[in-house]
C-alpha positions, 0 to 999 in steps of 0.5 A, a space after each residue: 500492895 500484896 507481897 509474896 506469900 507462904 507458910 511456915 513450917 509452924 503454920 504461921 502466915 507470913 507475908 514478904 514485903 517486897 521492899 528488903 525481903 522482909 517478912 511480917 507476921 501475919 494473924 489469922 485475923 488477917 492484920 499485919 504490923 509494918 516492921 518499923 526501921 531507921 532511915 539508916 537502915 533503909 534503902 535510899 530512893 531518888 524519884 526524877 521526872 518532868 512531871 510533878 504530879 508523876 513526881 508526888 505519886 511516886 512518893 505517894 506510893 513508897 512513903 507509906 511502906 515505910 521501907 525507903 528513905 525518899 532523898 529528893 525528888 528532881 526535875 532536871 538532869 542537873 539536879 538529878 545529879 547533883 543528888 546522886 553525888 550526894 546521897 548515893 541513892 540504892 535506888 533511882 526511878 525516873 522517867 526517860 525524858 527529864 525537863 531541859 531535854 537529857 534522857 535516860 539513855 545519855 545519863 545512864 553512863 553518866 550516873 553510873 559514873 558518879 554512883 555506881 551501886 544505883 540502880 536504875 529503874 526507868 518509866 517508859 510513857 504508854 505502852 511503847 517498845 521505843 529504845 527498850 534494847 538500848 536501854 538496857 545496854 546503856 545500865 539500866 536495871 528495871 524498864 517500867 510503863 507510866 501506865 502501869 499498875 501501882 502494884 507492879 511498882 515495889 515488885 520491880 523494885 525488889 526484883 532489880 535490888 535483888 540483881 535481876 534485869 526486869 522488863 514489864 511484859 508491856 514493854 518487851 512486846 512489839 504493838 502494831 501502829 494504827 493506820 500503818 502501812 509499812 510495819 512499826 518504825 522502831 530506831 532501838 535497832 539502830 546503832 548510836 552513830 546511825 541515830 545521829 545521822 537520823 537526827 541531822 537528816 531530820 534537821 534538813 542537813 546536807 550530806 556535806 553538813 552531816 559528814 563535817 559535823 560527825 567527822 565523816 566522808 560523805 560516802 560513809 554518810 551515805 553508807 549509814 543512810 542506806 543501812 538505815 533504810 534497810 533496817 527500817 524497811 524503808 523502800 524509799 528517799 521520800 520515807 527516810 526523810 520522813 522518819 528523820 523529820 518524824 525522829 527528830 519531833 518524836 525526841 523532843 514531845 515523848 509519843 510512843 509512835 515515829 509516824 
């Protein structure tokens, strides 16, 4: 994968590895000599996703850089914390839902809790805008599609160790829905308490239930109901409940659409 280019003053190529900055000469044959470090010197990276075959091509591709140390590769929000407590990894890249239901945007806070020098790089599924804001307000540093190009991957990483907050283009652009009628359902917009009361609706709650359980009045409950449908464009009771009962299946199976 092709890092930054340019020419010094003394007409030597040089090529920016994208892991670390670091430069390499290059001759005028073309050939390069990676640069050899110790795992002490190298940033750690911990790879996290349901998938372990999403898992074994992220090794894939970073391993033979030779730029990080790979300290574990987890499938669950457990493991990836007990992980974290230990190695203090530079880097964490994960994909947003890991097996036994914990998602990216719960763990956020709790992994910078634990490891607060790591930095977050999430892999979104498809090309979906789906929570992207939330997101990042949650701590995430770099938001990356699954589909994405194998050589986009090390670029996002040294930008985020550089400190930038990065976005993949494909993911900060709203896609229209096939055979939508009433424009893309999009809950990032809705604040943490409004999802939930999304959820619980979705779970065929009772405006009594919802207010019990979320330590509310039922007039408040009510009130967020509304507020929901606003911000969705939603005209109707009937396609509130849909999207709630949508929301609710769209948590646990990753699709890019609500409905």
């Amino acid at each position: 994968m092709a890092g930054h280019k340019g020419r010094s003053r003394f007409g030597v190529h040089m090529q920016f590895d994208p892991c670390h900055n670091c430069r390499v000469k290059k001759e005028s044959n073309g050939s390069a000599k990676a640069p050899v470090r110790g795992a002490a010197s190298r940033p750690r990276v911990l790879l996290a996703d349901r998938e372990a075959i999403f898992l074994f091509g992220l090794r894939a591709i970073l391993e033979p850089k030779n730029c990080f140390e790979i300290v574990g590769e987890v499938a669950t929000s457990q493991e990836l914390l007990t992980r974290l407590s230990i190695h203090k990894p530079r880097i964490l890249l994960m994909g947003f839902r890991l097996l036994c239901g914990r998602d990216a945007l719960g763990l956020a806070p709790e992994i910078q809790k634990r490891s607060p020098d790591t930095a977050i790089i999430v892999l979104l599924p498809g090309n979906s805008v789906l929570l992207t804001g939330r997101i990042l307000t949650a701590g995430v540093r770099g938001i990356l599609a699954r589909s994405a190009r194998i050589e986009a991957l090390l670029p996002t990483i040294e930008k985020v160790m550089g400190g930038q907050v990065f976005v993949d283009p494909e993911l900060s652009i709203s896609r229209p829905r096939p055979d939508s009628t009433a424009g893309q359902v999009d809950p990032g917009v809705l604040t943490s308490r409004e999802l939930e009361v999304l959820r619980l609706f979705g779970m065929e709650k009772s405006y009594k239930d919802i207010a019990s359980q979320l330590g509310l009045s039922i007039k408040t409950v009510g009130a967020h109901r509304e507020h929901i449908k606003t911000k969705l464009n939603l005209g109707s009771s009937h396609a509130f409940f849909l999207v709630a009962k949508a929301y609710v299946l769209w948590e646990a199976s990753g699709v890019d659409y609500l409905i």
